[in-house]
N, C-alpha and C positions, 0 to 999 in steps of 0.2 A: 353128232347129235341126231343126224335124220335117221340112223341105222339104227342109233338104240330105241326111237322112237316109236317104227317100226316092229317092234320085237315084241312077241307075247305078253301080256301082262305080268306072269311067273318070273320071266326074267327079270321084270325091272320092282317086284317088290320082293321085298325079304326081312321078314320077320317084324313087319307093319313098317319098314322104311318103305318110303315112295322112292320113285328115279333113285335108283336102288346102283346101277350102272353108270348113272348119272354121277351119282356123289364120289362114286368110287374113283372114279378117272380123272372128277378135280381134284382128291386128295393132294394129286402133288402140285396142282397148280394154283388152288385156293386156301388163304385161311381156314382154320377149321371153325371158328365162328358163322362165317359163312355160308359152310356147308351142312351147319345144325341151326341155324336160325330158323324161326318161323317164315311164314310166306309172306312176302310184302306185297304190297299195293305201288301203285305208283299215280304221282297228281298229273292230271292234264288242266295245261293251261286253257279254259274254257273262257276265262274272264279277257283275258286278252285276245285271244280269237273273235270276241264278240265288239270288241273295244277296236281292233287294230284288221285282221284278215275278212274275217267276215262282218263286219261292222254293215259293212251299203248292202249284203246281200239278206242280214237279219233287216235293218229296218223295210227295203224293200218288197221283202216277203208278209213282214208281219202288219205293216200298212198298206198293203197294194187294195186295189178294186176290188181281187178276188176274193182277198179275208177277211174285209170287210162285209163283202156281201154275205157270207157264213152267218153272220151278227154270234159267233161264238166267242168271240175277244171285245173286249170295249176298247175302242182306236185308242181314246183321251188318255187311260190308266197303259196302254201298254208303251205309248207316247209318253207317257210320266216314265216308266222301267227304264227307257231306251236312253233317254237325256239325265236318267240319275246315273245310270251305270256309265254311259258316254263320258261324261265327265268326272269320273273317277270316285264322286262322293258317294254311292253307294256299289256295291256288288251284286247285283240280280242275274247274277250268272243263268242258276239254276233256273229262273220260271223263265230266262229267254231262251234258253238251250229246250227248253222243253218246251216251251210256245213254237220256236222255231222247228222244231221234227215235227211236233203236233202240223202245224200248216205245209209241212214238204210232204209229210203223211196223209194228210188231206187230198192235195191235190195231186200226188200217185193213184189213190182211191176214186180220184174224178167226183169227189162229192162237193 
């Protein structure tokens, strides 16, 4: 895979196939479903990250002296996010994961 990786554009497409080299070499080792599928995505566990690994490092952050003194979050509503999503009755993945870079982003910035 690094080799073909590696390799001029020209080699790896051929007649609008991408990873052209690519497909070719799983022929024998993949379905062929698989090797004409569209591109997929894949889920990252975010909600559990914030629920279970990172859980003390999000409230932490997102309640500390520091972020508060920003006055860019309201403590009480992001305090509401933390305890809905903490206990499973709501999913607020998405505004903690982004409140959470937003405040690591902050203070890399030193603002």
């Amino acid at each position: 895979m690094e080799y073909c990786a590696r390799l001029p554009r020209h080699y790896k497409r051929r007649g609008g196939t991408h990873k052209y080299l690519s497909r070719k070499l799983g022929e024998e080792l993949l379905p062929k479903e698989v090797l004409t599928r569209r591109k997929m995505g894949f889920g990252v566990p975010v909600a559990r990250w914030l629920r279970q690994d990172l859980g003390r490092e999000l409230e932490d952050a997102l309640l500390s002296p520091q972020a508060r003194s920003r006055d860019y979050f309201q403590p009480e509503e992001v305090r509401r996010l933390l305890v809905a999503h903490r206990e499973r009755g709501q999913d607020h993945s998405f505004q903690l994961w982004a409140l959470f870079w937003l405040e690591i982003w902050m203070r890399e910035m030193a603002l």
